[in-house]
C-alpha positions as CSV (number, residue, x, y, z in Angstrom):
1,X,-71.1,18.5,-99.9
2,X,-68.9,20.0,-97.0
3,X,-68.7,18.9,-93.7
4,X,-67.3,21.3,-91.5
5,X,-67.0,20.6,-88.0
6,X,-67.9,23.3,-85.9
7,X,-67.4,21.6,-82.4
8,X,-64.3,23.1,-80.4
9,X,-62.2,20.2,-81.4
10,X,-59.4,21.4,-79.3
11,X,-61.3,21.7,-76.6
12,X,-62.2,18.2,-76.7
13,X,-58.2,17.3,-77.0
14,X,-57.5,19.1,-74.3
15,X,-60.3,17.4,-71.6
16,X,-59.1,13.9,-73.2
17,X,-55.4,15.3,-72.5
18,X,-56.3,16.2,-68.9
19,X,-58.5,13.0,-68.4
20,X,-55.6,10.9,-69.7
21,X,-52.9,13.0,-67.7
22,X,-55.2,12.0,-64.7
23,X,-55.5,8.5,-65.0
24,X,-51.6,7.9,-65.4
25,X,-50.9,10.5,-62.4
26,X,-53.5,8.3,-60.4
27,X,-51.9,4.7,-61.4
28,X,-48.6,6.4,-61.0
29,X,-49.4,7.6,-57.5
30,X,-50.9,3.6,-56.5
31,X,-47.6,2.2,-57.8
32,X,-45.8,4.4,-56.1
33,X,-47.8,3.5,-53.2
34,X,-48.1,0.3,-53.5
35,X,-43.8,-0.2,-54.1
36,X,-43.9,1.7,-50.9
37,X,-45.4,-1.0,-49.2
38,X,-43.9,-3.6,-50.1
39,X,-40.9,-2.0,-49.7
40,X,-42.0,-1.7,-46.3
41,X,-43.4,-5.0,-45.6
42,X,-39.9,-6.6,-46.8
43,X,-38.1,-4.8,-44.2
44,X,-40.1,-5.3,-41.4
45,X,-39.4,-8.6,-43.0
46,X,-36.3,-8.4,-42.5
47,X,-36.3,-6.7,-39.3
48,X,-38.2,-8.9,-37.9
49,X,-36.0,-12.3,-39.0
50,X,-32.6,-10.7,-37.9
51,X,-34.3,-9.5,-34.5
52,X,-34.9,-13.8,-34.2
53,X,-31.6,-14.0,-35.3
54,X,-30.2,-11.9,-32.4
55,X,-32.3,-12.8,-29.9
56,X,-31.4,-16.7,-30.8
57,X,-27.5,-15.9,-30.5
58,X,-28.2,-14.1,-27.6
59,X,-29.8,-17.2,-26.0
60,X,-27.0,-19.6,-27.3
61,X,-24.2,-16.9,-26.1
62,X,-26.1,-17.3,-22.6
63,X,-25.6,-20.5,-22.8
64,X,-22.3,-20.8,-23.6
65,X,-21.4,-18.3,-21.0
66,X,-22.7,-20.8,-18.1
67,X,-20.6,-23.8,-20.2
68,X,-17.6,-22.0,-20.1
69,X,-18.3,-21.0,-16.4
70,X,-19.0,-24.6,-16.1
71,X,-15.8,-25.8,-17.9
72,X,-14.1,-23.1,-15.5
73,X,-15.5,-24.8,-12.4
74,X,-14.4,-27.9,-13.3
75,X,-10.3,-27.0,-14.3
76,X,-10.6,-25.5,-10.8
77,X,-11.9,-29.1,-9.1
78,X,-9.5,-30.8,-11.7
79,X,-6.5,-29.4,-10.7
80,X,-7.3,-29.8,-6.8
81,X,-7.6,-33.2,-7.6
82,X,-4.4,-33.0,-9.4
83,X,-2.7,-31.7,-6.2
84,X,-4.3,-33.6,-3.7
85,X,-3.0,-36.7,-5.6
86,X,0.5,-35.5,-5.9
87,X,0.5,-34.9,-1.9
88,X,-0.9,-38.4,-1.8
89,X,1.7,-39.6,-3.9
90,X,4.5,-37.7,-2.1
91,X,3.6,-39.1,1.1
92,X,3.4,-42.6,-0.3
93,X,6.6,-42.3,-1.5
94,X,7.8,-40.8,2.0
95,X,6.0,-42.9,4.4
96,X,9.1,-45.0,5.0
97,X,11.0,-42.0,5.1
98,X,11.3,-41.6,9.2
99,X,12.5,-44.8,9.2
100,X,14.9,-44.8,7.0
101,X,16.1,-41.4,8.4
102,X,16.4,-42.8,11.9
103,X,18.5,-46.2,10.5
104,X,20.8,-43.7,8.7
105,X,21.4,-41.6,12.2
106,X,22.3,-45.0,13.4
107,X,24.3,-45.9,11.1
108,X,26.4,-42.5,11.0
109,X,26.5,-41.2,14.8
110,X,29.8,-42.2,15.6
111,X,31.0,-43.1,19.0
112,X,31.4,-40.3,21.8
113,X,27.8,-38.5,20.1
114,X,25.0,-38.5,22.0
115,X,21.4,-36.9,20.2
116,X,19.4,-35.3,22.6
117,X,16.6,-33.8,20.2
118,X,16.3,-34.7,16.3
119,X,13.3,-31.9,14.6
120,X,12.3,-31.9,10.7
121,X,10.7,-29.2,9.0
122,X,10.2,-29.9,5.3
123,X,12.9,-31.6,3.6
124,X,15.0,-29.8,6.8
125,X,16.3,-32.0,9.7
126,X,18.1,-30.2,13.3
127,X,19.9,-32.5,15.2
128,X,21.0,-30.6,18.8
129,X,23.2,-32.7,20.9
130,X,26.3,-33.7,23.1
131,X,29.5,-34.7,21.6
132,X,33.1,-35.8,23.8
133,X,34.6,-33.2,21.4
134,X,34.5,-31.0,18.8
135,X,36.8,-33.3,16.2
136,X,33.7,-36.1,17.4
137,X,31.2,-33.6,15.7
138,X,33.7,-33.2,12.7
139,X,33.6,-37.1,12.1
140,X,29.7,-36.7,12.4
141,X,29.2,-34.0,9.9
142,X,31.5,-35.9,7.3
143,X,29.8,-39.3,7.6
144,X,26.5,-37.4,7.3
145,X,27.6,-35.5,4.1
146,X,28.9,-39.4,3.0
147,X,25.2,-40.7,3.2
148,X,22.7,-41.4,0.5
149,X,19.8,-40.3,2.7
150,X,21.6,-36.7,3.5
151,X,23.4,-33.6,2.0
152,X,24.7,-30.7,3.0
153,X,25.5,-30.5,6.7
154,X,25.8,-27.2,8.6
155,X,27.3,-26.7,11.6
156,X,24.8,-23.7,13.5
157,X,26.8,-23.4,17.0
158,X,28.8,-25.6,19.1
159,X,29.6,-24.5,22.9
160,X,31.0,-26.3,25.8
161,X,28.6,-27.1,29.0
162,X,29.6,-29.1,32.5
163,X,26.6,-32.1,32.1
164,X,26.8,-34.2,35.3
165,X,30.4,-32.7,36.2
166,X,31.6,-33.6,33.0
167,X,32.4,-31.3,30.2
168,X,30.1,-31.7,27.3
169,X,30.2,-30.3,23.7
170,X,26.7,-28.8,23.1
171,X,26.2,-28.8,19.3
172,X,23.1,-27.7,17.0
173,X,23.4,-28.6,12.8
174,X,21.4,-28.7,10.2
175,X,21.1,-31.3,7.3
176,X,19.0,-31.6,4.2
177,X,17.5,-34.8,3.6
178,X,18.1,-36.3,0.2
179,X,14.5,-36.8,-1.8
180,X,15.5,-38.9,-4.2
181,X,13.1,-41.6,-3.3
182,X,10.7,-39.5,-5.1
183,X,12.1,-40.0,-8.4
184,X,11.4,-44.0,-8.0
185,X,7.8,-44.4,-8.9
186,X,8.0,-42.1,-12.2
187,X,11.2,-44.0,-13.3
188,X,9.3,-47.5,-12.3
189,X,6.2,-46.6,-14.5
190,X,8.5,-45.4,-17.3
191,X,10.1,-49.0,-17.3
192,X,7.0,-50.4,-17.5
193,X,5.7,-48.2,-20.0
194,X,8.8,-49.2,-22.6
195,X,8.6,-52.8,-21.5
């Protein structure tokens, strides 16, 4: 015998079709969903761990900042200590130095000279006096340019003045003291240094 099927087969096809068409657009749209999120979730992730990231070289920046504000500070202190020592030093090395200027005057005033005021400014000394004549201030000015202890002597103005009915010479020069003294204490640590 025949069996003839006289269901709407293709009816059925269809519905399975559709039910199948369905279910994959269904999974389809939760895996589409669900890369979404964690899509999502890894960047906020992300976002999240680099924001810790900025924030934590912000902080260290911060502090780095006040170091080198620090470090600042202290070059600044450092190199007023640097100069207060070297004035300390320079007047170590010239505390004998008025003494020695005054035995060198002394030694090269010659006879007929008489110093009425003696000034120093820096390394700058202005002797004003009286002198018997002008070849007297001559002889001074060479003797002075002779010494160790001074260069460079300049006559500023000589002039002739009646001093107790006498005539005088009044004379003003300058003369550079020599600092050579403060060579001495570098070149005496060198030796010992090489010794």
């Amino acid at each position: 015998m025949i069996k003839i099927n006289l269901l709407p087969h293709r009816e059925h096809k269809r519905k399975a079709r559709a039910a199948r068409l369905g279910i994959l657009a269904v999974a389809s749209l939760g895996a589409g969903i669900a890369i979404i999120v964690i899509a999502y979730v890894g960047l906020s992730s992300s976002i999240a761990t680099q924001e810790e990231r900025n924030a934590f070289l912000v902080e260290e920046n911060t502090k780095l900042d006040k170091q080198i504000a620090e470090i600042e500070t202290l070059k600044k202190e450092r190199q007023q200590l640097l100069d207060r020592k070297k004035v300390v030093e320079r007047l170590q090395v010239n505390r004998g130095e008025a003494v020695s200027i005054l035995d060198q005057l002394v030694r090269q005033v010659p006879e007929g000279i008489y110093l009425s005021e003696i000034k120093q400014v820096n390394n700058v000394l202005t002797l004003i006096g009286y002198a018997q004549s002008n070849a007297r201030v001559s002889t001074l000015m060479r003797s002075l340019n002779d010494s160790p202890a001074f260069e460079q002597p300049n006559l500023i103005e000589i002039k002739t003045e009646m001093k107790s009915g006498q005539r005088a010479n009044l004379f003003q020069l300058k003369v550079m003291v020599s600092r050579e003294q403060e060579d001495l204490p570098a070149t005496a640590s060198d030796k010992r240094g090489a010794k």
